[in-house]
N, C-alpha and C positions, 0 to 999 in steps of 0.2 A: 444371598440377601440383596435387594433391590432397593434403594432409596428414593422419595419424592421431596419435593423440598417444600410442598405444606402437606404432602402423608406421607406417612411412614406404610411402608409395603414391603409385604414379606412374602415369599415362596415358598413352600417347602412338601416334600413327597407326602410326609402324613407331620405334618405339623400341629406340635399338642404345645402353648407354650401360654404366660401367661403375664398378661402386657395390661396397665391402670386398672388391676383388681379385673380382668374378664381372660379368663379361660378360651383360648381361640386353637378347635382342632379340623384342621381343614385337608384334601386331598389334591395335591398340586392346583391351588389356589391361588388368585389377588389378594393377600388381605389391605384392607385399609385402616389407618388407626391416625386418629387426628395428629398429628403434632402438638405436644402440650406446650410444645414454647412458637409459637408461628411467628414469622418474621414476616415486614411490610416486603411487596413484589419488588421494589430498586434497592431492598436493606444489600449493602454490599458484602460481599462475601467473603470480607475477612475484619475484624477490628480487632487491634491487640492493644496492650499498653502502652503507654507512652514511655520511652526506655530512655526515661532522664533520670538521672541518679546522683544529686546536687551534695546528696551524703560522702557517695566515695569520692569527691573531690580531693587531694593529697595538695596542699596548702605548701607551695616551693618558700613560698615569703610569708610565712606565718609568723606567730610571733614566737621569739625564739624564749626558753624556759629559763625561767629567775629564782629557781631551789634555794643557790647562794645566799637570795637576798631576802628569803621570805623571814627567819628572824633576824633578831638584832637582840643585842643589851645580853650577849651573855659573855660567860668567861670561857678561858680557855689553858686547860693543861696539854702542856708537851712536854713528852717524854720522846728522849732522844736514844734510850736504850731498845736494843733488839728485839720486836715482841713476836715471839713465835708461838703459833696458830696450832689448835690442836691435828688439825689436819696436815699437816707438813709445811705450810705454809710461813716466811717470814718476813715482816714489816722492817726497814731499818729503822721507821721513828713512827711516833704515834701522835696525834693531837683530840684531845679528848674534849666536845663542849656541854657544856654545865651551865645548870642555873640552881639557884638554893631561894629559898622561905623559909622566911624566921632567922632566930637566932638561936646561932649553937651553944649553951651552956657552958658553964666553967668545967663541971666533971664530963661534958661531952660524950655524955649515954642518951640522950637527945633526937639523936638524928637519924629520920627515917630516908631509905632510898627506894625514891619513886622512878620504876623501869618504863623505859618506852614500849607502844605498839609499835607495829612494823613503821608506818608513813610518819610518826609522832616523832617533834624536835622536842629541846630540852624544855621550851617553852609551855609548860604545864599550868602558868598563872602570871597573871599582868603585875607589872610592879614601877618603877620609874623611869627603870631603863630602856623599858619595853612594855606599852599601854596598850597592848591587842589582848584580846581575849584568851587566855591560852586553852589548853584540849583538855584540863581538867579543870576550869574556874571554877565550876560551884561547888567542886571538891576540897579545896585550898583555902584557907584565910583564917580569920577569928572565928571560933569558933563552929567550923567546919568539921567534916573528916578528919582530914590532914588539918588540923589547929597551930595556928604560924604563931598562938599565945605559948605554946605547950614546946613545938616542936620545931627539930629545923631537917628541912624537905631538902633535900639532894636529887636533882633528876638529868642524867645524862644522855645525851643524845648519842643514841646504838652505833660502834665500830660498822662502818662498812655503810651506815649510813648518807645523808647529802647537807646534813642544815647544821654544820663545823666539824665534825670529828671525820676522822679517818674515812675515808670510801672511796669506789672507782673515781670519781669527780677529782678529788684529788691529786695535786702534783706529786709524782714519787721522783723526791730528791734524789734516786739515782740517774734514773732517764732525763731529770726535768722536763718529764710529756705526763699527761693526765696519766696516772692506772689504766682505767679501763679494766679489763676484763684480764686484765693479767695480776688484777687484785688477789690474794688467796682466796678461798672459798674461808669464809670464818662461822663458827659454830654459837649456840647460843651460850655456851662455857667461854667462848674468846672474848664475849660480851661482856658479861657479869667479870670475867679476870681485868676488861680492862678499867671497868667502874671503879672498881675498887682501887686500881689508883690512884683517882678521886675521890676516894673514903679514906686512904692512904693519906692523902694532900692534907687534909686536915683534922689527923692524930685522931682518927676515933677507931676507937678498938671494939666497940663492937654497938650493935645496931639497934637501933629501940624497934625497928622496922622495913621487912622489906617488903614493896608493894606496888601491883603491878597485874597490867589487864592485856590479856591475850597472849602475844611476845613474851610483853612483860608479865604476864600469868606465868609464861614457863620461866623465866629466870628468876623471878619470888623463889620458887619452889625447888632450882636448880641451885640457887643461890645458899640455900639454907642445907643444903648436901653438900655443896661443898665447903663452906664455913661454919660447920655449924654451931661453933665455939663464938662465933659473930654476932649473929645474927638473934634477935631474943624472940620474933613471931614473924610470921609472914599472913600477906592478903593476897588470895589468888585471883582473882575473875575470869571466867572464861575461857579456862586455859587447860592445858591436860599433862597426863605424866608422860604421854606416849605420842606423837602425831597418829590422826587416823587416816586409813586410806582414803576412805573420801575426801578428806581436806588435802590431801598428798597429790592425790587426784587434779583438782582443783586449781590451786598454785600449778600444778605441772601445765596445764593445759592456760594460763593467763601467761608462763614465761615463753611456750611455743607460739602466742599470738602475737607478742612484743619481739620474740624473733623473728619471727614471718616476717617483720618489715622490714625491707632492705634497706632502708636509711638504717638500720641497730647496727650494721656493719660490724659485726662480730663485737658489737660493744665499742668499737672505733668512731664514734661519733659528735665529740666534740669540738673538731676544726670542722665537720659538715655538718649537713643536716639531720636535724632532730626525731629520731622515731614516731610523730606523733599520731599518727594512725595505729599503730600496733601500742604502744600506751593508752592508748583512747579506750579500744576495746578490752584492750589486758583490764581496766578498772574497770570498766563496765561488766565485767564476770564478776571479778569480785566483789561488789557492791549487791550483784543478784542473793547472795549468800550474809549479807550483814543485817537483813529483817526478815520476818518470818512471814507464810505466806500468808494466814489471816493480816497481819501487818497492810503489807501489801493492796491485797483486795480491800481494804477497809481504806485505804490510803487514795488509789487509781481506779480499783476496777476496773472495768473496759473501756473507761472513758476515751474518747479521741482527741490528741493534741487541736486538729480543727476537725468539727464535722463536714467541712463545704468544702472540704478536698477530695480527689480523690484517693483511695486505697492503694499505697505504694512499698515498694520495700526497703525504702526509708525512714524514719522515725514518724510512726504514724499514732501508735498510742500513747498516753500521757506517761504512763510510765515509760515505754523510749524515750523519748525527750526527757525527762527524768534523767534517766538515767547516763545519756549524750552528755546534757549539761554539767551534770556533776563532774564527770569523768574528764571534760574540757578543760573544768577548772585545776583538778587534781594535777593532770597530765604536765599541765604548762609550772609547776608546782614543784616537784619531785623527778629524782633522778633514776632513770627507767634501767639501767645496771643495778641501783642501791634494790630495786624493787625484785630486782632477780637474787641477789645476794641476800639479801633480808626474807625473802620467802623459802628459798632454799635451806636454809638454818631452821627455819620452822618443820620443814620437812624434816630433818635429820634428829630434829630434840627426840630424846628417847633419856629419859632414867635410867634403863637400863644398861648403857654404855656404861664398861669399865666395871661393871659386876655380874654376877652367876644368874641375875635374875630382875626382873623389873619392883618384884616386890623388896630384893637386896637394895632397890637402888634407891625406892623412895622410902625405906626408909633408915638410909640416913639422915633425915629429917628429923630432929629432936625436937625442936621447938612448938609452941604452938602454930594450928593453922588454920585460919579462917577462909575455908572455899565457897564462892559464889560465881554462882552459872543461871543459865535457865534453863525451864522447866519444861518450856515450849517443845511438841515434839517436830516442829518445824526450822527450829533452827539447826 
């Protein structure tokens, strides 16, 4: 094959080939065929992209992450007894943080327990102590769902968590050094055992309600199997008896992006610097998965963050930047070990543990249950 650089020319002994819709069969011949893209005579003869990449910049003095400080105005149980972890794992002390709505009744059959999602504190709904809006407001108050006339809301922020209870972040009064990743692995039964004693804290024997989305979907449901003497109904949302592989999937590949960064130093990283490029990304996965794709397209479409840039492999459509932004915020927010502990437990829930059968497992379940998911076959 021969090239010209405004035609194309080709050779060949009996060439039969067939080049902008015309059939060309010639016998050791020139052929000539326009160029469909021609270039001016001084165009130079090479232009690449511009290999700037203002994205992967790793931010040495960034702003360093305030998990600690993001609530305020709650309470706090500690417990100084041994809490050991289904997995082999033991805690010497525990510290558990709570917040309640409404008021708990004289005969104290009242009070529903609202579970956290994975990233979610105990902060559920704004109150004196604490006037931000919390992750379930228009869930909460008079005359609500959760009705603060009727009932009183209990909602604790998950073992292993970053926003007051127990987790890597925290000091382990043996070493006095952060955890770290030499926290146990804990399960979503280590969760629900240690709520309860903050149900325990305040003499209620059993439950008008347990209720709870995603996370909290599986421990409504795990919760009511293993109390079931407790608990009088549960609310599921979005939540399953079983982890599926795809979602297993999922989480596995946001905890190997959060450890790709070498700042996560095996989870060592609260005297240094803060994972925050592999947390950026790790939510940016998952976020991909929390709307559906009609959502989506009806949302961004193809739109471009700027048209009058050029096309780069930085955050170029509106949904990248979307999605950058968010995960900015989240990242500088929460604590990138709780995020590996808290997905990892989602991974492992299974009903089926500790009996002959998944159908043995859920039902233990006496109670009633109200399950709500969606419909979508996109999510």
């Amino acid at each position: 094959v021969k090239t010209c650089s405004m035609l194309r020319c080709f050779t060949a002994s009996r060439l039969s080939t067939r080049l902008l819709g015309i059939t060309y069969t010639q016998s050791r011949r020139l052929v000539r065929v326009p160029d469909p893209y021609p270039e001016a005579a001084d165009a130079p003869r090479f232009k690449g992209m511009e290999a700037y990449f203002p994205c992967m910049a790793q931010p040495e003095d960034g702003p360093e992450p305030h998990y600690q400080g993001v609530v305020k105005g709650y309470k706090k149980l500690h417990s100084t007894e041994l809490f050991s972890c289904q997995l082999g794992g033991i805690l010497p002390e525990i510290t558990l943080a709570y917040e309640t709505y409404g008021q708990l009744n004289a005969a104290k059959d009242n009070a529903i327990l609202l579970h956290c999602g994975l990233s979610a504190s105990s902060h559920a709904k704004s109150h004196k102590e604490n006037t931000d809006l919390g992750w379930w407001e228009e869930f909460i108050g008079p005359g609500h769902a959760l009705d603060t006339n009727k009932f009183f809301i209990v909602c604790v922020n998950n073992l292993s968590g970053c926003y007051g209870s127990s987790g890597p972040s925290s000091i382990n009064p043996v070493t006095e050094k952060h955890y770290g990743t030499t926290f146990p692995l804990v399960t979503v039964k280590d969760m629900i055992r240690s709520q309860f004693l903050v149900i325990n804290h305040f003499g209620i024997e059993k439950l008008h309600a347990s209720v709870g989305a995603s996370l909290g979907g599986m421990q409504s449901l795990l919760a009511a199997a293993l109390f079931p003497d407790r608990i009088a109904r549960i609310v599921s949302i979005s939540a399953c008896v079983r982890s599926h592989p795809s979602s297993i999937a999922v989480r596995y590949v946001q905890r190997r992006i959060l450890m790709s960064d070498s700042n996560w130093n095996n989870g060592n990283y609260y005297e240094g610097t803060f994972p925050h490029r592999g947390m950026r990304h790790a939510r940016e996965l998952g976020m991909i998965g929390y709307r559906s794709g009609p959502e989506w397209a009806e949302r961004f479409g193809t739109e471009r963050a700027n048209p009058n840039e050029s096309h780069s492999f930085c955050p170029d459509y509106q949904i990248e930047t979307y999605l950058e932004k968010k995960a900015e915020v989240f990242c500088n927010m929460y604590d990138p070990n709780s995020m590996l502990y808290l997905s990892k437990a989602m991974d492992m829930f299974d009903m089926s543990v500790g009996c002959n059968s998944l159908t043995e497992g859920v039902a233990r379940v006496k109670c009633p249950v109200l399950v709500l998911t969606s419909h979508s076959p996109y999510s």
